[in-house]
C-alpha positions as a Python dict, from the first residue, in 0.01 Angstrom:
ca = {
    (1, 'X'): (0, 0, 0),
    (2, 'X'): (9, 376, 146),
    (3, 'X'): (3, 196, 527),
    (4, 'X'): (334, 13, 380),
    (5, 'X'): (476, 336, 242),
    (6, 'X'): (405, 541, 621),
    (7, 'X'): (521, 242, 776),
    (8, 'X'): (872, 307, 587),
    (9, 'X'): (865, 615, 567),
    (10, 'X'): (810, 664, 950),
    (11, 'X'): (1113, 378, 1000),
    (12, 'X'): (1365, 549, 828),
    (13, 'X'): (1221, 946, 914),
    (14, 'X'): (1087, 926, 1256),
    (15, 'X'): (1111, 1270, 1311),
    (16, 'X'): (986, 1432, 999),
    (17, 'X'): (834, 1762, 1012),
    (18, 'X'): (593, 1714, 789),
    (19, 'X'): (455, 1364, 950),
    (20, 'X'): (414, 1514, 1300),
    (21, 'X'): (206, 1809, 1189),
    (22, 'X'): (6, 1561, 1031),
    (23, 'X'): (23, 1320, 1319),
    (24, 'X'): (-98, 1604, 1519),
    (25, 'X'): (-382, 1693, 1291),
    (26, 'X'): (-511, 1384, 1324),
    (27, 'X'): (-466, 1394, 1690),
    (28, 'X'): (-690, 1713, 1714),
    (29, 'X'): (-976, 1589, 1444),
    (30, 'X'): (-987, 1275, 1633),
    (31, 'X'): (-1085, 1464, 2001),
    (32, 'X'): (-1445, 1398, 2140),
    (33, 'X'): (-1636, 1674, 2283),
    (34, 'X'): (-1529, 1551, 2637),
    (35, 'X'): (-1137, 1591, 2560),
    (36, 'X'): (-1229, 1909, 2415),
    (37, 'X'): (-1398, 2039, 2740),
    (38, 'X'): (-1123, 1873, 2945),
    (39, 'X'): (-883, 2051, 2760),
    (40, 'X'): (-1046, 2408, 2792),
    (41, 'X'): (-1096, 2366, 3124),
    (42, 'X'): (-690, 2275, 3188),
    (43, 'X'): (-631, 2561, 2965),
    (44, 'X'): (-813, 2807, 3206),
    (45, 'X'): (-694, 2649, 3494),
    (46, 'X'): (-322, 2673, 3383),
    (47, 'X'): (-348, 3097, 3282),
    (48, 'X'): (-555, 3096, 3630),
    (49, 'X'): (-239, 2972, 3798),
    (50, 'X'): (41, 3159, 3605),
    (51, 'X'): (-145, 3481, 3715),
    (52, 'X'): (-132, 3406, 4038),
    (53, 'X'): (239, 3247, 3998),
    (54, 'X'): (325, 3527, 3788),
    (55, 'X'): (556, 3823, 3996),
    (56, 'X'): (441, 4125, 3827),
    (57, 'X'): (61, 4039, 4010),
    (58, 'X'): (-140, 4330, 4056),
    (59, 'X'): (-243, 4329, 4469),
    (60, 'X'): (-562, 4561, 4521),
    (61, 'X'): (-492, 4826, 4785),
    (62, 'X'): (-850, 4833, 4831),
    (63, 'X'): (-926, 4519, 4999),
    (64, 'X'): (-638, 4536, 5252),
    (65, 'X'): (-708, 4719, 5592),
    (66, 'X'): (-509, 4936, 5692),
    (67, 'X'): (-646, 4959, 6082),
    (68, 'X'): (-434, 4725, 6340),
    (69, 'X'): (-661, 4521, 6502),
    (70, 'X'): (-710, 4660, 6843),
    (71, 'X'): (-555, 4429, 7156),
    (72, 'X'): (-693, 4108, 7240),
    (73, 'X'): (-894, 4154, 7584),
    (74, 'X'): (-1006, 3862, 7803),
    (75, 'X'): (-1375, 3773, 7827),
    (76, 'X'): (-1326, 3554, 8179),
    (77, 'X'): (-1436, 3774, 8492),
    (78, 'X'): (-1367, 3629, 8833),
    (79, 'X'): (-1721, 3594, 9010),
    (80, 'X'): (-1560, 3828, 9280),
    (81, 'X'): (-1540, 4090, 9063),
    (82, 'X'): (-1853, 4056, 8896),
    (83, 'X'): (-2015, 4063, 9247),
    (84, 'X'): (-1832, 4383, 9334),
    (85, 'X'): (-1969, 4552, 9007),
    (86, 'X'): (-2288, 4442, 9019),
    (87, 'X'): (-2313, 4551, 9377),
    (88, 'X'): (-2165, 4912, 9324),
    (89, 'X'): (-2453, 4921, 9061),
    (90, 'X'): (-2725, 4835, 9321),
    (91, 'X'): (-2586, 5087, 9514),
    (92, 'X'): (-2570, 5360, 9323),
    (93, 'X'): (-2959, 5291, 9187),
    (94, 'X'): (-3024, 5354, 9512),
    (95, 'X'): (-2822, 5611, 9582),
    (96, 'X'): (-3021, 5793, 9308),
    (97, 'X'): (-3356, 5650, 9422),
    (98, 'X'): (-3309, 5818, 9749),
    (99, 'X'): (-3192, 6150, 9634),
    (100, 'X'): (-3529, 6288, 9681),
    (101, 'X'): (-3536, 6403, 10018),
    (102, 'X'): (-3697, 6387, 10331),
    (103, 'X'): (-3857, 6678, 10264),
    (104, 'X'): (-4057, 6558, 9957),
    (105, 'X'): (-4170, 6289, 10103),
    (106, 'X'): (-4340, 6399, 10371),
    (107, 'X'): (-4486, 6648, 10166),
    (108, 'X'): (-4602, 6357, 9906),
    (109, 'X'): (-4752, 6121, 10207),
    (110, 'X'): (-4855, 6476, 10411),
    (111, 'X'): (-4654, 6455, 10707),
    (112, 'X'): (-4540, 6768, 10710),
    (113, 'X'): (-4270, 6880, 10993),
    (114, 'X'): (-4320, 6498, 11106),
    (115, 'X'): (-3962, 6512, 11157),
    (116, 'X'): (-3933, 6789, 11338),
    (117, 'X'): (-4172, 6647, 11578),
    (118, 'X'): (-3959, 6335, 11612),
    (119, 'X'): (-3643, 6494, 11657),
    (120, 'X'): (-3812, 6656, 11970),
    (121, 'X'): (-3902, 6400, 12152),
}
């Protein structure tokens, strides 16, 4: 009989206050544990997007550098040039191998005034 009554009641009120708060009662008692989760989770989700939607956002200072990046340099080196580098190292190790002088090394293999003898004859 009270199916009959709603049934009415809902035919000629569709839109009565009081039977969609109750409607909506119902709608929330009858939830499993899953929709409830779901729901939480939306929830979250939505306030997590509104923040970042939202145009009085906070921006940290912090994690912004304020540094340029320094210019963008080319790794590639011609083999020419690398030769030429590589070369003017080789010569200047022994350029600074053979600062010792004559001198010294006569001393160190005891030839002493061995060039002084040579330069005589």
């Amino acid at each position: 009989m009270r199916l009959i009554r709603d049934w009415f009641h809902h035919l000629f009120n569709p839109h009565c206050i009081e039977c969609l708060a109750e409607r909506e009662d119902n709608y929330h008692r009858s939830q499993c544990k899953g929709c409830e989760n779901l729901m939480l989770i939306i929830e979250q989700k939505n306030h997590i997007i509104e923040s970042l939607i939202s145009p009085n956002r906070q921006i940290n200072d912090n994690s912004i550098s304020k540094t340029s990046p320094g210019p963008i340099h080319n790794k590639y080196m011609p083999w020419d040039v690398k030769r030429q580098m590589l070369e003017r190292r080789d010569r200047e190790a022994a350029m600074k191998g053979s600062k010792q002088s004559v001198e010294e090394l006569e001393k160190e293999l005891g030839l002493e005034n061995a060039s002084e003898k040579l330069e005589t004859v």
